[in-house]
C-alpha positions, 0 to 999 in steps of 0.5 A: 521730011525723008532727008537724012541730012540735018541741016536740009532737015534744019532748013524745012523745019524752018520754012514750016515755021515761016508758014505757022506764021499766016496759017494757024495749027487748026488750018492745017492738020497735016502738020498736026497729024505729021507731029503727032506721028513723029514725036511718038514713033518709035524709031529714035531718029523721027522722034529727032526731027519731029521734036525738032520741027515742033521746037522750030514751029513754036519758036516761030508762033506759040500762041495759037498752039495753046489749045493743044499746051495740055497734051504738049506737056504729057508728050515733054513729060515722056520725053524727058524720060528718053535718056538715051537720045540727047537730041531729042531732050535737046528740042524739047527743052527748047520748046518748053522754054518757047511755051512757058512764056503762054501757059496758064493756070490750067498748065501749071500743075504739069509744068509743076510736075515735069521739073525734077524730070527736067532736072534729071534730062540736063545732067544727062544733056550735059554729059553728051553735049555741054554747049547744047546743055547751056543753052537748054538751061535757059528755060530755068531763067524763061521759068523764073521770069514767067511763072515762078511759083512753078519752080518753088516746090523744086527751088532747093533740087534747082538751086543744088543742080546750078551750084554743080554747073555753073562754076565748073561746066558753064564756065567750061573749066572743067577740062582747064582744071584737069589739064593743070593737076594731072601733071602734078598726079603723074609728075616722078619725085625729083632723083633718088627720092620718093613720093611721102607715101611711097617712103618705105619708113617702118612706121607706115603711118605718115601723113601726107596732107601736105603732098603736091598729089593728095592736094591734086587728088583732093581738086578732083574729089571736089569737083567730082562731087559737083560734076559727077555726070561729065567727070568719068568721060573727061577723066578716063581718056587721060587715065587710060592713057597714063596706065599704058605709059612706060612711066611706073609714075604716070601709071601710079597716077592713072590708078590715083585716078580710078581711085578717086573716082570710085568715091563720087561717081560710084553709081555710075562705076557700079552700074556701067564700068565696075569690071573693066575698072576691076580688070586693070586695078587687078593687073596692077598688082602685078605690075614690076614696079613697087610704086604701081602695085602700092597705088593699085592696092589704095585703088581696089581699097577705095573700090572695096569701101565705096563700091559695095556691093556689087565688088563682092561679087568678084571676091573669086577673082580678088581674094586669090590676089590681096591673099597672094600679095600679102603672103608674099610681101616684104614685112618691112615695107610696112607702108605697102602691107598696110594698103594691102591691109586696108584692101582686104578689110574694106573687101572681106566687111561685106562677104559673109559666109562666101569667105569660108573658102579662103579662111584657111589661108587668111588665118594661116597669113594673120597667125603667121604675122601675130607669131612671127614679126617683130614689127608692131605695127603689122601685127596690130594690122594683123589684128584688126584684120582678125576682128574684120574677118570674125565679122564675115565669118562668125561661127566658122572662125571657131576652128581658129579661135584658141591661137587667136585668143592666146595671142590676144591675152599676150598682148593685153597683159603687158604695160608698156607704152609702145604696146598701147596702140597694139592693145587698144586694137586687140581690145577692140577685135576681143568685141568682135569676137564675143559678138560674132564667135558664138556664145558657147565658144565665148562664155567661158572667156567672159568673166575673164574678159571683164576682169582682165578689162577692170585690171587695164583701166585700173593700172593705166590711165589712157582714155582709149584704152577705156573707151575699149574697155566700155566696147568689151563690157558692151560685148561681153553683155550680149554673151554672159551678162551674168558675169557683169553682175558683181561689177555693175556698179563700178562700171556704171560709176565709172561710165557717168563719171567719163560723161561728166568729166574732160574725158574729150579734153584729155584727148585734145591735149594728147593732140596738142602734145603730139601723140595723135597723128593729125586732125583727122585722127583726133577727130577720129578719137573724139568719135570713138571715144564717145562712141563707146561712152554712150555705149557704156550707158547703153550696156548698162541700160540693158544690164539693169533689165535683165537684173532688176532685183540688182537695181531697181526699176527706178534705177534704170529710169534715172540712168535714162535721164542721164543719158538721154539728155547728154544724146539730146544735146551732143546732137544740138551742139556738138561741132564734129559730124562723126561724133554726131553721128556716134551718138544718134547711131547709140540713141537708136540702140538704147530705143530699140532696147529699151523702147517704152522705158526710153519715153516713161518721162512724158517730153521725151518723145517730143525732145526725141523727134524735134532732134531727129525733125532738126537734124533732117533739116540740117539745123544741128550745129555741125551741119552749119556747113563749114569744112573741117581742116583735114576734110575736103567738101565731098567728105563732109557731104558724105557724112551729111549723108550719114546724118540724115541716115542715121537720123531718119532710123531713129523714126521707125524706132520711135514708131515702134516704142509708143502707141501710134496716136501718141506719135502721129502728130511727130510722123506728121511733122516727120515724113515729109522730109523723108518722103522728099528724098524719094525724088527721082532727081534725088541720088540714088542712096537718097531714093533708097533710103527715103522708100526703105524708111517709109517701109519700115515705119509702116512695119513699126506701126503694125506692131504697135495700138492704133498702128492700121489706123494711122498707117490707113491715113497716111496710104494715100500720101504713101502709096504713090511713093511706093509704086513710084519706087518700083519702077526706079532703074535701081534695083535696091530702090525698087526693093525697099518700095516692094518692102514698104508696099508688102508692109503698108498692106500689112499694116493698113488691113481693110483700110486700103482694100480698093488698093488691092488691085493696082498693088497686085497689078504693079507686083505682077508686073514687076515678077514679069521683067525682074532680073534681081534676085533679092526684089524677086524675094521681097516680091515674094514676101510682099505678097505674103504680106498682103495674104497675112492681112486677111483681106478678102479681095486677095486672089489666092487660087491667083496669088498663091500659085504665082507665090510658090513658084518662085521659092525658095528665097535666094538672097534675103533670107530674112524674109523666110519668116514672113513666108514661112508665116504665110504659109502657116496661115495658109495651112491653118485657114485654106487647106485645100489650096496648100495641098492641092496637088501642084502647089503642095509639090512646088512647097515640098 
């Protein structure tokens, strides 16, 4: 078997198989022994050809191999895993399917257990070989008609990965597909006119859904959603090939193409092609030719909105060039300043303080705009960059807050009809500001604010323009509630009589007229629209708190029942995701404020969690799987997504808000749905939010009467979530399983203390091999957790040491508290280890 050529290799493989045929296994232990090494070694190429003589031999003569089916299944399981070499997976799903036929009852909870690991090794067969791949997918059909109850618990995982194949890559289309639309993405408009979206009108908000190329960007976002593994390698040879072209429409049309691609194949951009993609985005926007530069500004949107957070970490490179190109761009292209705009916003969203270098300049470019265009449209751009750029800084806008306020307060005195859209915006960026600028900056403004917010809604009848008004009241809330108090109740009046009234239908019939853009925009309004109706309800909720000598307790109990029912049944049946969406986000609020009062009406809890239970199971109406008109299948599974998200965060809430047992038998009915997402077959978002929201349902039920028993019971259920989640090849999937171990340590006590061990076990071996810094906090506070539990079998001389050696934090800083408790602890109740003389210098 030394021969380096396949087909001798192919040919003894097969002449050993011949012999199988008058010599079974146990009379020939060489061919045991020559498996047994091959298939282990460490060397790529000899696991190839022993996987591939072990798939030649029990084509040949299965059954007398059954003795040895049990270590077979161990060896495929670790097989499966080798990713890197699609050789091997390819031999060994042959052979798994020549078993399956032969196992048995003492196989089945192996073969049960390497499924979703099979699932895993064929998306990556397909994407090094498809024709080996199709041929590999006949063990699901070998599975089917052998044995199918080991196929039932992944029926679902097995059912979404043959929707992904079977229309496009096992009929091969894929590539027929993409060679009949990149003709249309790269085609140059007929002679002296432009594509719509490059047309230089001073509107800058035409839509383009009827466009040749948005319709073929669409094909592509659809099929990337179903063939995200081979969709990069098909599609990047023909981009790379168009941005080298002389042709400025076939460069437009390749940067099209990364563009699209930054939505459905995102993980794999983030991890394997961000800076080179980054790097020819980047040169786009300086390219000599005006279509180029305003596709390349769509693209770096595109990456700025769906590849976070890794694009922050080149804001260095970037914010030079959006700050550039917007300073030098010609005001009245408005289409092109608004792409620069939407690049720039989706960027700045996830900065934080690293914006503090470029605000000077930032600010210089948005006051410049506000004071010195004529243009509507871009000073309404300006302003909304304003509130997007308060959300990163915060404090540090303080230096620029008077012009900006001055500016705001111009706008939102005048009553004409062409400032409406201007100052809807500028109601919206004065929220932000009272949310992010500082209490003592805004306080002053606040009376003003609500006045000025009563004076609009009074004089102007627009349903947006108070839908901005309840955002502000809401803001004003969190700084000065005090100023609200003389208006509460024609606030709350008004509040329930948009809840009762044809607030939507006012909206619809502004569609109708024509007012609002297009359906999407109108889907858009109706979420916003409610959004801060029930946001209002919110405001007024946590108003009448704090001032209970101004409505009763009482009160506040029967502006619940108002407004928790109207959640409860826009979840049930209200059609528009994003409007759904809306509410469960504002039900989430008023929980987390209001917690016990939320559940004084004894159904509520029930009525709460079946909600939540239905909307997990994807039984809400508008998750009936139609598609609406203006949005495309991978839209609608994103906002699927959100669904499930925002759902599955109501949980830790409701745990945190009852006494455990009150809620046991709903977590009960509730965690098997979000433990389900922690699969490995399961995408990446899924795996993380399935392990952070165990992590902090274990932190709510720490808090709570009855919380460490409940969160004993369910360790064992848990636990190997957990540890499974640590060793995930995402680094944001190994945090939150580090979080939620730290938390089920903390929550659970005594209860899990022969658990102790393996944890600190799984912890130390991940400190030795972990490059993240943010899983290197969470380490860090992990263990803390696990000292703050008071458990005996807890080695401190061991632990602490380890601990202190790897502070301070360097990215979650929200852990200090939880390490600073720790320590506090420490000090109280073991001195000697604090001071002793190493650990007291590491801590100073």
């Amino acid at each position: 078997m030394q021969e380096s050529e396949h087909t001798v290799q192919h040919s003894l493989s097969q002449l050993c198989a011949v012999m199988v045929k008058h010599e079974t296994p146990d009379r020939w232990p060489a061919l045991l022994q020559l498996l047994n090494q091959s298939t282990k070694s460490s060397n790529p190429h000899d696991r190839q050809v022993g996987l591939l003589l072990l798939n030649k031999v029990m084509e040949s003569n299965p059954e007398p191999f059954k003795p040895h089916y049990c270590q077979l299944l161990q060896l495929f399981s670790t097989v499966l895993q080798d990713h890197n070499n699609p050789t091997a997976l390819y031999y060994c799903i042959l052979t798994l399917t020549a078993i399956t036929a032969y196992t048995g009852t003492e196989e089945m909870n192996l073969m049960r257990s390497i499924i979703p690991s099979l699932i895993v090794a064929l998306k990556h067969l397909i994407k090094a070989d498809q024709d080996q791949a199709s041929e590999a997918m006949e063990v699901f059909n070998e599975l089917m008609e052998s044995e199918v109850s080991i196929i039932v618990p992944h029926v679902t995982d097995m059912v979404h990965f043959c929707l992904e194949v079977g229309t496009v890559l096992k009929q091969k289309l894929l590539n027929p597909i993409l060679q009949a639309i990149f003709p249309v993405l790269v085609a140059a408009p007929p002679p002296g006119e432009h594509d719509p979206e490059d047309e230089e009108d001073d509107s800058g908000d035409g839509s383009d859904n009827d466009n040749p190329k948005h319709c073929a960007a669409q094909v592509v976002i659809c099929v990337d959603n179903h063939c995200t593994l081979p969709l990069c390698n098909n599609v990047m040879p023909l981009a790379q090939a168009c941005l080298t072209s002389e042709n400025p429409y076939q460069r437009k049309g390749g940067l099209m193409c990364l563009a699209v691609l930054a939505e459905g194949c995102a993980d794999h951009i983030r991890t394997k092609m961000l800076s080179s993609m980054l790097q020819t985005v980047c040169q786009s926007l300086s390219d000599s030719n005006q279509v180029v530069r305003s596709a390349g500004l769509f693209a770096l949107g595109q990456f700025s909105e769906h590849l976070q957070p890794e694009v922050s970490k080149y804001c260095s490179d970037l914010m030079p060039l959006l700050l550039g190109y917007l300073s030098s761009c010609n005001q009245a292209k408005v289409g092109h300043v608004t792409k620069a705009f939407y690049a720039l916003e989706n960027f700045m969203e996830n900065l934080g303080a690293d914006i503090e270098p470029y605000l000077p300049t930032l600010m210089e470019t948005m006051l410049s705009a506000l004071n010195n265009t004529e243009n509507l449209k871009i000073k309404e751009l300006a302003v909304s960059a304003i509130g997007a750029i308060a959300n990163a800084a915060k404090e540090l806008l303080v230096p620029y807050f008077p012009p900006v306020i001055e500016s705001l307060k111009g706008f939102l005195t005048t009553t004409t009809e062409e400032m409406r859209s201007l100052q809807t915006q500028s109601l919206d960026t004065l929220s932000v500001l009272a949310r992010t600028i500082g209490n003592d900056v805004f306080s002053p403004l606040a009376a003003e604010c609500v006045r000025l917010g009563l004076n609009l809604t009074d004089t102007i009848d627009d349903p947006d323009l108070r839908r901005c008004t309840y955002s502000l009241y809401s803001a004003v809330s969190t700084v000065s509630p005090d100023c609200l108090t003389p208006h509460l109740t024609a606030i709350t009046t008004v509040m329930l009589l948009a809840l009762k009234s044809n607030e939507v239908g006012i909206i619809n019939e502004q569609h109708q007229r024509g007012k609002v853009m297009s359906k999407q925009m109108y889907t858009v309004r109706l979420y916003t629209i409610l959004n801060s109706i029930v946001e209002a309800s919110y405001l007024c909720v946590k108003l009448t708190s704090l001032h209970l000598n101004f409505m009763p307790p009482l009160a506040l109990l029967k502006l619940l029942d108002v407004v928790i029912p109207c959640f409860l049944e826009t979840v049930r049946t209200e059609q528009e995701r994003q409007v759904v969406m809306a509410v469960l986000e504002t039900m989430n609020s008023v929980i987390k404020s209001c917690k016990e009062e939320v559940f004084k009406n004894p159904s509520r809890l029930k009525e709460i969690s079946h909600v939540i239970r239905d909307v997990l199971k994807k039984k809400a109406v508008c998750q009936g799987g139609g598609v609406d008109e203006a949005d495309d299948e991978d839209q609608q599974a994103e906002y699927d997504a959100m669904l499930l998200e925002f759902a599955g965060e109501g949980i830790p809430l409701l745990a945190s808000s009852v006494p455990a047992e009150q809620f046991a038998p709903f977590l009960n009915d509730l965690l098997p749905l979000i433990m389900s997402k922690a699969k490995s077959s399961c995408t990446v978002a899924d795996r993380s939010f399935s392990v952070g929201t165990i992590g902090e349902i274990l932190q709510a039920l720490g808090c709570v009467s009855g919380g460490r028993g409940l969160a004993g019971r369910l360790s064992n259920r848990l636990l190997p979530v957990l540890v499974a989640g640590t060793k995930d090849s995402d680094a944001e999937v190994r945090n939150n399983s580090v979080f939620g171990l730290g938390c089920l340590a903390q929550a659970a006590g005594p209860i899990v203390v022969t658990d102790y061990p393996m944890m600190l076990s799984v912890f130390s071996n991940l400190l030795t091999k972990e490059s993240d810094l943010r899983v290197i906090d969470n380490l860090c506070a992990a263990l803390c957790r696990m000292i703050l539990s008071n458990i005996t079998p807890c080695p401190l001389s061991q632990v602490f040491p380890a601990l202190v050696a790897r502070l301070p934090l360097k990215e979650d800083m929200e852990e200090n508290k939880t390490v600073f408790s720790c320590m506090a602890m420490l000090y109280t109740n073991s001195p000697a280890l604090v001071q002793y003389k190493y650990n007291l210098h590491l801590i100073l």
